[in-house]
DSSP file (Angstrom, degrees, kcal/mol; ACC not computed):
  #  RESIDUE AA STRUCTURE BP1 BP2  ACC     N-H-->O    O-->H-N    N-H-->O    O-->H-N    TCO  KAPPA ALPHA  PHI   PSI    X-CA   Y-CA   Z-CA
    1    1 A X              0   0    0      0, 0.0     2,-0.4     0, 0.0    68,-0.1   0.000 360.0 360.0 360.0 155.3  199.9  -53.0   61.4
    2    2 A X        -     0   0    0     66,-0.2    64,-4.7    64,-0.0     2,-0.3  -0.989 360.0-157.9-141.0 145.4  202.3  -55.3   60.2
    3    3 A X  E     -AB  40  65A   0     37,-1.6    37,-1.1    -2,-0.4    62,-0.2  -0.848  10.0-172.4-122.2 144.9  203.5  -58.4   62.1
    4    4 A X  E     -A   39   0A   0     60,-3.8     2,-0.3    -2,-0.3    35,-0.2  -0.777  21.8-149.3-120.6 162.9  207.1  -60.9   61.7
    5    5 A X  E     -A   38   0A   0     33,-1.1    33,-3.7    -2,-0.2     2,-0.3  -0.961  14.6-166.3-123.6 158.3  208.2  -63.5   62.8
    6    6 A X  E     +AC  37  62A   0     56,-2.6    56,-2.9    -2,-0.3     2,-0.3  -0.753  20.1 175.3-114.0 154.2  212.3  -63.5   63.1
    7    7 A X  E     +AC  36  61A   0     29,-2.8    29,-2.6    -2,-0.3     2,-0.3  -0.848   9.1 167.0-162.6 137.4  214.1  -67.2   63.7
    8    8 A X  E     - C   0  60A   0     52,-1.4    52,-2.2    -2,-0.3     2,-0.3  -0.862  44.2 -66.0-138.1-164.2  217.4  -68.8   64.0
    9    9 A X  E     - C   0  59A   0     25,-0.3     2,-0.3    -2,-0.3    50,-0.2  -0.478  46.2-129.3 -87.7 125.6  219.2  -71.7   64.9
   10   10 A X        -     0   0    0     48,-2.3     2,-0.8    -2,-0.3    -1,-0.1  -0.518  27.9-131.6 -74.2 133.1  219.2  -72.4   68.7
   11   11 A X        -     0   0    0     -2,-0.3     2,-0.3     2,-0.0    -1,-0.1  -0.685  23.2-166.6 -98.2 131.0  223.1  -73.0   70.1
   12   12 A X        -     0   0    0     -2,-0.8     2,-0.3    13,-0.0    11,-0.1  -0.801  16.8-158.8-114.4 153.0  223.8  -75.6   72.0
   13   13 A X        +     0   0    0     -2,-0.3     2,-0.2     9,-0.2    10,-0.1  -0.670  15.5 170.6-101.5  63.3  226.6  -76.6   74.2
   14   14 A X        -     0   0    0     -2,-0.3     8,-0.2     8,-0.2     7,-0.2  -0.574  21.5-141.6-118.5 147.3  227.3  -80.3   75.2
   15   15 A X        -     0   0    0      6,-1.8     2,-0.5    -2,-0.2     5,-0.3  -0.156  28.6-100.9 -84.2 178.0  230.5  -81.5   77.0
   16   16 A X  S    S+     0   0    0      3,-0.1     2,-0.3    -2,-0.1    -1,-0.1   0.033  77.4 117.1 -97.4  50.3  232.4  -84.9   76.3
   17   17 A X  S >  S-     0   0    0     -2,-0.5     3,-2.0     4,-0.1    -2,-0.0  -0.784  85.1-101.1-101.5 169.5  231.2  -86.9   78.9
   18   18 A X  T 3  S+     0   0    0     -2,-0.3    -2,-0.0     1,-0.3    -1,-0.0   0.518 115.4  56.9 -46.9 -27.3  229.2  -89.8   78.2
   19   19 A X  T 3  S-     0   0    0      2,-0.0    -1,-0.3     0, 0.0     3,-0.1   0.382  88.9-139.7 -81.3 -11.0  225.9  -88.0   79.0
   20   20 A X    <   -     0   0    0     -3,-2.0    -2,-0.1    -5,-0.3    -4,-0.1   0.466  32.3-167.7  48.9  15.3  226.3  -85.7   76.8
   21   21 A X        -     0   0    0     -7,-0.2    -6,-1.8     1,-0.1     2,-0.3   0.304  20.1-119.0 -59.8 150.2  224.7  -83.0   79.7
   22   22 A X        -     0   0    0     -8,-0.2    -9,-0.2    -3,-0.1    -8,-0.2  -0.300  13.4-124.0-106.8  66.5  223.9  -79.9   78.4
   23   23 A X        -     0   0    0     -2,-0.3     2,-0.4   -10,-0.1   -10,-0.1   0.795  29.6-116.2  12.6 145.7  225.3  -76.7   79.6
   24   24 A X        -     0   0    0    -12,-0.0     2,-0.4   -11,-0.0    -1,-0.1  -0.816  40.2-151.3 -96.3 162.2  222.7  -74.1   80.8
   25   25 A X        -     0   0    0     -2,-0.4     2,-0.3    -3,-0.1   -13,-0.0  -0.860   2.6-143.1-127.1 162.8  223.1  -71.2   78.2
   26   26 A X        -     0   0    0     -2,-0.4     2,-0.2     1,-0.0    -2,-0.0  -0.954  34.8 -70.0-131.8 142.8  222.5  -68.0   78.9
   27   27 A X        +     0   0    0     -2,-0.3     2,-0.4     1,-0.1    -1,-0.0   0.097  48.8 168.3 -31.9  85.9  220.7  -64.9   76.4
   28   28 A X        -     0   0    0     -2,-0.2     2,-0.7     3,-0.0    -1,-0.1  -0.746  40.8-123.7 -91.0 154.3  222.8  -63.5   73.3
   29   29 A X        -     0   0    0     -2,-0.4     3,-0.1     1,-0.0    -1,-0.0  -0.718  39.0-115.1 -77.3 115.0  221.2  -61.6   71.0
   30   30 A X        -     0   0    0     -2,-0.7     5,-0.1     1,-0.1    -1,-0.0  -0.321  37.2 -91.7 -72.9 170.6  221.9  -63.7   67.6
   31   31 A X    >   -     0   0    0      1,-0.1     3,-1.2     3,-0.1    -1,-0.1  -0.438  44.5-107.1 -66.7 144.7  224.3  -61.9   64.9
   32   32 A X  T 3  S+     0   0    0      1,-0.2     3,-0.3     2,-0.1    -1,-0.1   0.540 107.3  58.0 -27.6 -38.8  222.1  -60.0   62.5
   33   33 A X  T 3  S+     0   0    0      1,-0.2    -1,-0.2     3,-0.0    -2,-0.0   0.201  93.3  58.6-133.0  32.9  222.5  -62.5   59.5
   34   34 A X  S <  S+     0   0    0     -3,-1.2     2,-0.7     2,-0.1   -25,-0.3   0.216  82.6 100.4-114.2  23.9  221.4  -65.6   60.7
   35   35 A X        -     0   0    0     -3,-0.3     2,-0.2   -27,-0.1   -27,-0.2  -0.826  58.7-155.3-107.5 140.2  218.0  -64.3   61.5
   36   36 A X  E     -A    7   0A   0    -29,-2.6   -29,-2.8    -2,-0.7     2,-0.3  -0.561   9.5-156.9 -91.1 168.5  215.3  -65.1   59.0
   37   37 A X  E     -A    6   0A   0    -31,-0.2     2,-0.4    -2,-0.2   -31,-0.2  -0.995  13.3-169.6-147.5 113.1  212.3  -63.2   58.6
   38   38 A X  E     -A    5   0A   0    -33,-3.7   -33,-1.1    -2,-0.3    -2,-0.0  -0.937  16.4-139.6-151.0 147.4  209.1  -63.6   57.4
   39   39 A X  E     +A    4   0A   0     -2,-0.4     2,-0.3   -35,-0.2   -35,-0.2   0.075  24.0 173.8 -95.3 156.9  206.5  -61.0   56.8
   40   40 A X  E     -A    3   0A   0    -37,-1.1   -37,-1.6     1,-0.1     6,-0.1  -0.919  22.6-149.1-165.2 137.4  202.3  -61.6   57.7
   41   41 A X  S    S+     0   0    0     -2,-0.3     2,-0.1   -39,-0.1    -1,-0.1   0.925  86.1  41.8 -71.6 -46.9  199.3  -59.4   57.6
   42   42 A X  S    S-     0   0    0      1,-0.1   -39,-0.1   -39,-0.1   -40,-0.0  -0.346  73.6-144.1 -83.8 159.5  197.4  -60.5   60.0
   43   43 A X  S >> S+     0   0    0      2,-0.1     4,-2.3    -2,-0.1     3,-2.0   0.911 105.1  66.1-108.0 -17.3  199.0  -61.6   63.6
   44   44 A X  H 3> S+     0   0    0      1,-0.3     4,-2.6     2,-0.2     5,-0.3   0.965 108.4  43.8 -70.5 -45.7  196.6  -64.6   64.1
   45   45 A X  H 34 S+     0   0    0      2,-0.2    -1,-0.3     1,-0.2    -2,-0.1   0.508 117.4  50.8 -73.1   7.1  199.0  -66.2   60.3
   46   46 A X  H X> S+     0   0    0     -3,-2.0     3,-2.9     3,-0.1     4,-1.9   0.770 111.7  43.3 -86.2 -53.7  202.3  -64.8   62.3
   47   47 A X  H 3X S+     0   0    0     -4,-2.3     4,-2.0     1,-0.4    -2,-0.2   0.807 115.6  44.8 -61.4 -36.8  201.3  -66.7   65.5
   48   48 A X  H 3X S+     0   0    0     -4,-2.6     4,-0.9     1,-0.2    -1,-0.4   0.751 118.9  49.2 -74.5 -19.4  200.2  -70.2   63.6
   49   49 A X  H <> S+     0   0    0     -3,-2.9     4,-1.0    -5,-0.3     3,-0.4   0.945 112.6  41.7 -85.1 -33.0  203.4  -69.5   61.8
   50   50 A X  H  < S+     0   0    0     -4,-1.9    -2,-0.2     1,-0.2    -3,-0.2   0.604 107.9  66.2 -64.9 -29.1  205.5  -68.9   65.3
   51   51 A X  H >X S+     0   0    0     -4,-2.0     3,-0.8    -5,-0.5     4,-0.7   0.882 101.4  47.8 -75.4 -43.3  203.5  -71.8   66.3
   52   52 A X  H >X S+     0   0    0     -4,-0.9     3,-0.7    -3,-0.4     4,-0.7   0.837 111.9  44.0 -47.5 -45.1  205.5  -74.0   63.7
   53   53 A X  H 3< S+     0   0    0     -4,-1.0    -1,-0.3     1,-0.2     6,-0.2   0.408 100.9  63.1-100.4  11.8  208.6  -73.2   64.3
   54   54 A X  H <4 S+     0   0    0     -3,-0.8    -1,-0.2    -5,-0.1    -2,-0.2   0.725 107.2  55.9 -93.8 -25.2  208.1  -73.3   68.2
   55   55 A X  H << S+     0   0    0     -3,-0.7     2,-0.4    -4,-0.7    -2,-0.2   0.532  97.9  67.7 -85.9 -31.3  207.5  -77.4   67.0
   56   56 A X  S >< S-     0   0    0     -4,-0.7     2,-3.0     1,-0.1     3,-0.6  -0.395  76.3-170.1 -98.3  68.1  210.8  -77.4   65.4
   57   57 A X  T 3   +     0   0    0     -2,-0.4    -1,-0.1     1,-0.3    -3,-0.1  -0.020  66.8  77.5 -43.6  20.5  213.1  -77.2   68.2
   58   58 A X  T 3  S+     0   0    0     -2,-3.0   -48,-2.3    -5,-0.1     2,-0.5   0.027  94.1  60.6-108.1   4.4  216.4  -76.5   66.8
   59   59 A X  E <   -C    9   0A   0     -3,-0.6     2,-0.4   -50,-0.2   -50,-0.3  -0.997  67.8-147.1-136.6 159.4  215.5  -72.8   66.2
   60   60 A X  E     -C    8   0A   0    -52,-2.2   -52,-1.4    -2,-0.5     2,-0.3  -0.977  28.0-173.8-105.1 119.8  214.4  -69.8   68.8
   61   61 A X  E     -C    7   0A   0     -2,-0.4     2,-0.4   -54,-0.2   -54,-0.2  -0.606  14.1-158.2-120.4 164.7  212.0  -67.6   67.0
   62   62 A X  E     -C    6   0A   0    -56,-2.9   -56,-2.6    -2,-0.3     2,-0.9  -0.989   9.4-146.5-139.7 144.6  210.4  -64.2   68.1
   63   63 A X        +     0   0    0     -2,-0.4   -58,-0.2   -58,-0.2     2,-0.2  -0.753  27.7 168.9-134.9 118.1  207.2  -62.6   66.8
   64   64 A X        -     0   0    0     -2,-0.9   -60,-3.8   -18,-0.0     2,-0.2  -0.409  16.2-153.0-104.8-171.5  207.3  -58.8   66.6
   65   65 A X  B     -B    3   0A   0    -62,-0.2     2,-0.3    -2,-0.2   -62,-0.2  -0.962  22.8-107.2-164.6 154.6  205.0  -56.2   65.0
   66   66 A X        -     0   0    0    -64,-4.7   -64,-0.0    -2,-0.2   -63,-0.0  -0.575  23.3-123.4 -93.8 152.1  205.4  -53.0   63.8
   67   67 A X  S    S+     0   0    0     -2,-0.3     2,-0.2   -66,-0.1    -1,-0.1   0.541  74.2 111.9 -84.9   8.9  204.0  -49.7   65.8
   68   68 A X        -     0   0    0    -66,-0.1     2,-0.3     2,-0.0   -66,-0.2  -0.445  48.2-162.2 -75.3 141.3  201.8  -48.4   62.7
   69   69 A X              0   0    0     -2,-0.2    -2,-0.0   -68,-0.1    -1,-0.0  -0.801 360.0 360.0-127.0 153.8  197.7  -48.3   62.5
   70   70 A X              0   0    0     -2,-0.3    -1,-0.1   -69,-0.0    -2,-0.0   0.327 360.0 360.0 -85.9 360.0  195.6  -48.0   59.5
């Protein structure tokens, strides 16, 4: 089986008030070519990698897998 994880850059909304408040945003599906991709054998090295980028909060990441068995 082979496991990803996909990530891009989270969008944010902020208005011009002095607070800078942050709109609440609601699910898009990002365009096709701003998500990066990177490839793992194992899912325990997707998840410690998914785990990274969950630490870098400027991006929204997903970690899929493929539906193939050895």
């Amino acid at each position: 089986m082979n496991f990803w994880v996909e990530w891009w850059p989270k969008k944010t909304k902020e208005s011009n008030s002095h607070a800078q408040m942050r709109e609440q945003l609601h699910w898009e599906e990002p365009e096709p070519e701003v998500i990066s991709r990177r490839w793992f054998s194992t899912q325990q090295e997707a998840i410690h990698y998914a785990k990274g980028m969950y630490n870098k909060s400027e991006y929204n990441y997903r970690l899929k897998q493929d539906g193939h068995s050895k």
